[in-house]
Structures are given as structure tokens and as C-alpha cells.
C-alpha positions as CSV (number, residue, x, y, z in Angstrom):
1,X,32.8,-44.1,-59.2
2,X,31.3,-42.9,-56.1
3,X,28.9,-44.8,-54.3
4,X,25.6,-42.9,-55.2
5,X,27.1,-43.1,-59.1
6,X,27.7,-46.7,-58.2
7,X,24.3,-46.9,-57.5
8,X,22.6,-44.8,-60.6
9,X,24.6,-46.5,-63.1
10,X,23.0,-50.3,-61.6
11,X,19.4,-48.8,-61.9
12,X,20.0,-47.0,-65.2
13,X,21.1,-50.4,-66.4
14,X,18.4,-52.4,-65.1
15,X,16.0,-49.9,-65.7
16,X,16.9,-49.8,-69.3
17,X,17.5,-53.6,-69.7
18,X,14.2,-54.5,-68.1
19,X,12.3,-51.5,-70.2
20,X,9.4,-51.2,-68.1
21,X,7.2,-48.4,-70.8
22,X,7.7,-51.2,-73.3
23,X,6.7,-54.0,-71.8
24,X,3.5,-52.1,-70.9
25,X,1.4,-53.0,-74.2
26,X,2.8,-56.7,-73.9
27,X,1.2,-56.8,-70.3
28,X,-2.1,-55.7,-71.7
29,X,-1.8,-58.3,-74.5
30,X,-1.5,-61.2,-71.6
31,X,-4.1,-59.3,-69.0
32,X,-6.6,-58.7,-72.1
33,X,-9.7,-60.0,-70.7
34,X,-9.0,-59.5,-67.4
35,X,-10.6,-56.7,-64.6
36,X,-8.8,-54.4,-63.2
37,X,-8.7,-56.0,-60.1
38,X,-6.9,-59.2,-61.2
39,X,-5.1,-57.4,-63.6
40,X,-3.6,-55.6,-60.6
41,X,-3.0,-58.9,-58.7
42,X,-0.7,-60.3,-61.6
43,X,1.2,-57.1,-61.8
44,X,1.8,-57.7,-58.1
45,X,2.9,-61.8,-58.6
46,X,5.1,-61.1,-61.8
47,X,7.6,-58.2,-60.1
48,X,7.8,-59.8,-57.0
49,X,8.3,-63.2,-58.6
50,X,10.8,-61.2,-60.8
51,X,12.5,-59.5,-58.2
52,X,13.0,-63.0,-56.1
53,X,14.6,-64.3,-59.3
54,X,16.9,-61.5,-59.7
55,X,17.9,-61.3,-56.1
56,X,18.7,-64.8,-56.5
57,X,21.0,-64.2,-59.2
58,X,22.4,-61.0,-57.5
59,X,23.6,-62.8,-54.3
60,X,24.8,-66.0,-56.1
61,X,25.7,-65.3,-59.5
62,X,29.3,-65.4,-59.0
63,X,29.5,-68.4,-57.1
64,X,27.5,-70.2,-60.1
65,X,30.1,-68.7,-62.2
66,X,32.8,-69.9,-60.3
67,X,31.3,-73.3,-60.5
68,X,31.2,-73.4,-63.4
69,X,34.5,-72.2,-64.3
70,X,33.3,-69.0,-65.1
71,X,35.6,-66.1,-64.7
72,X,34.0,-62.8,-63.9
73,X,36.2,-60.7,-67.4
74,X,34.7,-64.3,-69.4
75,X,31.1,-63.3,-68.2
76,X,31.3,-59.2,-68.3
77,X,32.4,-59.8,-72.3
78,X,29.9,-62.3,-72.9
79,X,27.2,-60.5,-70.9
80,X,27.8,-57.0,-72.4
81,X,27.9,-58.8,-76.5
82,X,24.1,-60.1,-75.1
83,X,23.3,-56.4,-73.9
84,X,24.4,-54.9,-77.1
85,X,21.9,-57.5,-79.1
86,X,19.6,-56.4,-76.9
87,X,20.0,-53.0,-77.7
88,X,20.3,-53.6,-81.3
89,X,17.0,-55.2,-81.3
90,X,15.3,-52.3,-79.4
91,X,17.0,-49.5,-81.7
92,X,15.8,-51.3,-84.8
93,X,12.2,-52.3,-83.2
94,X,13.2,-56.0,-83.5
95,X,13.0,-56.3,-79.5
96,X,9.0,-56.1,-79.5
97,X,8.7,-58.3,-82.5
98,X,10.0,-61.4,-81.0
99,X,8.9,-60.5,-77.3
100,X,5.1,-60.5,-79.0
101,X,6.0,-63.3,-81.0
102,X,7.1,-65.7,-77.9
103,X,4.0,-63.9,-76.3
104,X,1.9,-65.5,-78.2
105,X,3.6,-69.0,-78.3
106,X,3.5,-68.6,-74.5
107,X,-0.5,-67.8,-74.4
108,X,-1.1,-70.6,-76.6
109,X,0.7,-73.5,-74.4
110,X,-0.3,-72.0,-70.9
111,X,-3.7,-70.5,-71.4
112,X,-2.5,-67.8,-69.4
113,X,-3.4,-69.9,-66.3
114,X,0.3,-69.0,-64.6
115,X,0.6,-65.8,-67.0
116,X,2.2,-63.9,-63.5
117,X,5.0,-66.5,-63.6
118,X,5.4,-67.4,-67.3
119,X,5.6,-65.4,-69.7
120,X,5.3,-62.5,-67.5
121,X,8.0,-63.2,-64.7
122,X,9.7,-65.1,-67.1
123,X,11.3,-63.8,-69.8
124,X,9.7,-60.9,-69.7
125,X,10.9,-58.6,-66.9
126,X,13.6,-61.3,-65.3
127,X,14.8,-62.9,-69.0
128,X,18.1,-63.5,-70.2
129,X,19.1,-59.2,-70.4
130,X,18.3,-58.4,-67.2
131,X,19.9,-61.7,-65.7
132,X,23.1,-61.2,-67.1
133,X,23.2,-56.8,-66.1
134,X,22.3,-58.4,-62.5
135,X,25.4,-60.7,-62.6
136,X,27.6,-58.1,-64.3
137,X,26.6,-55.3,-61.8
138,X,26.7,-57.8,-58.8
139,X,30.5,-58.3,-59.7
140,X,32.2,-55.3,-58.6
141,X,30.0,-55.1,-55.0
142,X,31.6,-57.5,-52.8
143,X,30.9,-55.7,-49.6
144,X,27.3,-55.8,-48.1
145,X,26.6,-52.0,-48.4
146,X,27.0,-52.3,-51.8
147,X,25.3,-56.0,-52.4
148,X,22.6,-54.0,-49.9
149,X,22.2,-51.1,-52.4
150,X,22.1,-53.3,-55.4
151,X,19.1,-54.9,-54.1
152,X,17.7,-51.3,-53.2
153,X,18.4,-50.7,-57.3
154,X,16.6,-53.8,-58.4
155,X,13.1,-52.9,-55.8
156,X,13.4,-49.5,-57.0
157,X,13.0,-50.9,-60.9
158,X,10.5,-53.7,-60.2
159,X,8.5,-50.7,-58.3
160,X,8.9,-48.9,-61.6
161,X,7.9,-52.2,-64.0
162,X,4.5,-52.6,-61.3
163,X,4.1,-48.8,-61.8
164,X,4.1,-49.6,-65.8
165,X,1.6,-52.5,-65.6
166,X,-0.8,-50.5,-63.4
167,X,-1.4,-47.8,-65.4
168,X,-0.6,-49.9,-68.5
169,X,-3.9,-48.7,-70.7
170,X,-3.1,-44.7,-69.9
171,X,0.6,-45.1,-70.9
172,X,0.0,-47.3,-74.3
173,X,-2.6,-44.2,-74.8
174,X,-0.3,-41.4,-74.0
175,X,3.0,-42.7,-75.8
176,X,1.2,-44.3,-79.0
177,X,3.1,-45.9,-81.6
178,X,5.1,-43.3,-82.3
179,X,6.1,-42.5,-78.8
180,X,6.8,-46.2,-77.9
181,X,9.2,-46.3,-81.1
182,X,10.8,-43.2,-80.0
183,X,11.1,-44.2,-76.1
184,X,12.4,-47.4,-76.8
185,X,15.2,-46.2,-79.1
186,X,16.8,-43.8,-76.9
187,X,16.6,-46.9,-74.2
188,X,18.0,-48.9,-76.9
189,X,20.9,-46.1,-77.6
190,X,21.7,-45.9,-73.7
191,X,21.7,-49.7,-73.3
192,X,24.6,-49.8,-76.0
193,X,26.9,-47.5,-75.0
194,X,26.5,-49.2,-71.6
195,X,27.2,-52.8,-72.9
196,X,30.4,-51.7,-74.8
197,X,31.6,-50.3,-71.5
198,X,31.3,-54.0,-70.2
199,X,33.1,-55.1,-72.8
200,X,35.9,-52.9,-72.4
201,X,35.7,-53.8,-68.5
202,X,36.1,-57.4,-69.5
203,X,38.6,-57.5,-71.8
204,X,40.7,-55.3,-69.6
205,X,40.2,-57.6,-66.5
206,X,41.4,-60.3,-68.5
207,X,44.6,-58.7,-70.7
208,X,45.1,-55.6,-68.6
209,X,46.2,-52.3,-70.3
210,X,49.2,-50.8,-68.4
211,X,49.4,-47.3,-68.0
């Protein structure tokens, strides 16, 4: 691929890992109570905290593979089977389910007193989905240009998940129920076929198909 498809291919996949319309309603379940004003101040702390986390992951995630023992074919097969769940859960509106169901576990424990860090932060926006596309995507850019434009992706997608937080209320009104089921299925569609093509990139970096 060329670099700009490079580039388009690790934001679609973040993008649609990370789901920023969907998490919107969740955010107003944790900022419920809140004024605009703070609610605008923990929109700012989560995707920055978020981004940090997955910046971290981006720059290092192979060298905490290879500590591990890791190979990066072992990871890509592993990481894309987790994508796919994901996806399964979104196409079949399981995804929302158990995101409102730790939600809630989370708001009971915490009192919402760090909500910007946990649940919010974390596993919301940087959870185990969009940790594992960061690692996968950060595996084939070995030069800085490329590790450089990966991090570009990941802003450009946290911009996008403050974006949904911000005008949270007016997107949970536009979309409604029907239009959040709809969104997130398509997302959920897109996310599939691009887990499978992880797979396949595994599995042929570990028993290579000769041409």
C-alpha cells in the first residue's frame, strides 16, 4: 500500500475499533449530572489520557512483545480473533450491552470521582480493541515517518472521540436508537472484514504461502 493508504487504513481501523458515535450515550451516562463545563473538562482528560496510553503502546508494543516472547504473526492472529469478537459484539448489539454493564460496575466502585481516567480512559476509548489494532498497525511501520504518521492517525481519532463527547446530547438526539443500531453495525461489518485480513497477515507471516 501506499503511504497515504497506509495511513487511511490505521485510522479507519482505529476509528472503527474505538467507535467514537457509540461511545457518545455511554459518556452522557458517566457525565449525567454534570455541567457543561466539567463535562467538557473530562472529555478533554479521557482522550488525552487515552491518547498517552495508546502512544505508549504504539512506540513500545513490539519490544513488550518481544519480551515476552511474542512474535509479531503470534500477536496479528491473536489480535485480529479479538477484533473480530469485537465486531461480532457490535453487529449483534452485544458491544453496548456489556460496555453499559461494566459502566455501571465502574460508577458504583469509583463514584465517578476519576470517571476521566476510569471507566472513561480506561476501557472505554483505550480498552483491550483499540490496544491490540495499535500494536497490530504499529508492526509494519518501522521507520519514523511512518511511526510519525501513525501517531498523526491516533490524534486525528481521539480529536474525533472529544468531537463525539462534546456534542454528545445532539448526536444521541440526531441518531436515536435506531440510528445508533444501524451506525454501529456497518462499523461492526467494516471492523470484520478488517480483523480477518489480520489474520490472514498472521498466519502468512508465520507459514508463508509461496507463489
Amino acid at each position: 500500500m501506499s503511504g497515504f493508504d497506509t495511513w487511511l487504513h490505521a485510522f479507519v481501523t482505529l476509528l472503527v475499533t474505538i467507535d467514537p458515535p457509540g461511545n457518545a450515550p455511554l459518556f452522557l451516562g458517566v457525565t449525567a449530572g454534570l455541567s457543561r463545563a466539567e463535562r467538557f473538562q473530562v472529555a478533554l482528560r479521557s482522550t488525552v489520557t487515552a491518547f498517552i496510553i495508546l502512544i505508549v503502546f504504539a512506540v513500545a508494543g513490539s519490544t513488550i512483545l518481544k519480551t515476552l516472547g511474542i512474535s509479531i504473526g503470534a500477536f496479528r492472529i491473536a489480535g485480529g480473533l479479538l477484533l473480530f469478537w469485537i465486531s461480532f459484539q457490535m453487529i449483534f448489539e452485544k458491544r453496548e450491552e456489556q460496555k453499559r454493564k461494566n459502566l455501571k460496575k465502574a460508577l458504583s466502585e469509583d463514584q465517578i470521582s476519576n470517571m476521566a481516567t476510569f471507566p472513561l480512559a480506561i476501557p472505554i476509548i483505550a480498552g483491550p480493541g483499540s490496544i491490540s489494532a495499535v500494536i497490530l498497525l504499529a508492526s509494519g511501520r518501522s521507520g519514523p515517518v511512518e511511526q510519525i504518521g501513525l501517531i498523526v492517525m491516533i490524534f486525528l481519532v481521539m480529536v474525533a472521540m472529544f468531537g463525539a463527547m462534546v456534542i454528545a446530547n445532539s448526536l444521541n438526539k440526531f441518531l436515536g436508537q435506531s440510528g445508533q443500531a444501524v451506525l454501529t453495525r456497518l462499523l461492526g461489518v467494516l471492523l470484520a472484514a478488517l480483523s480477518v485480513q489480520f489474520v490472514v497477515n498472521g498466519v502468512n507471516s508465520i507459514w508463508p504461502i509461496s507463489g
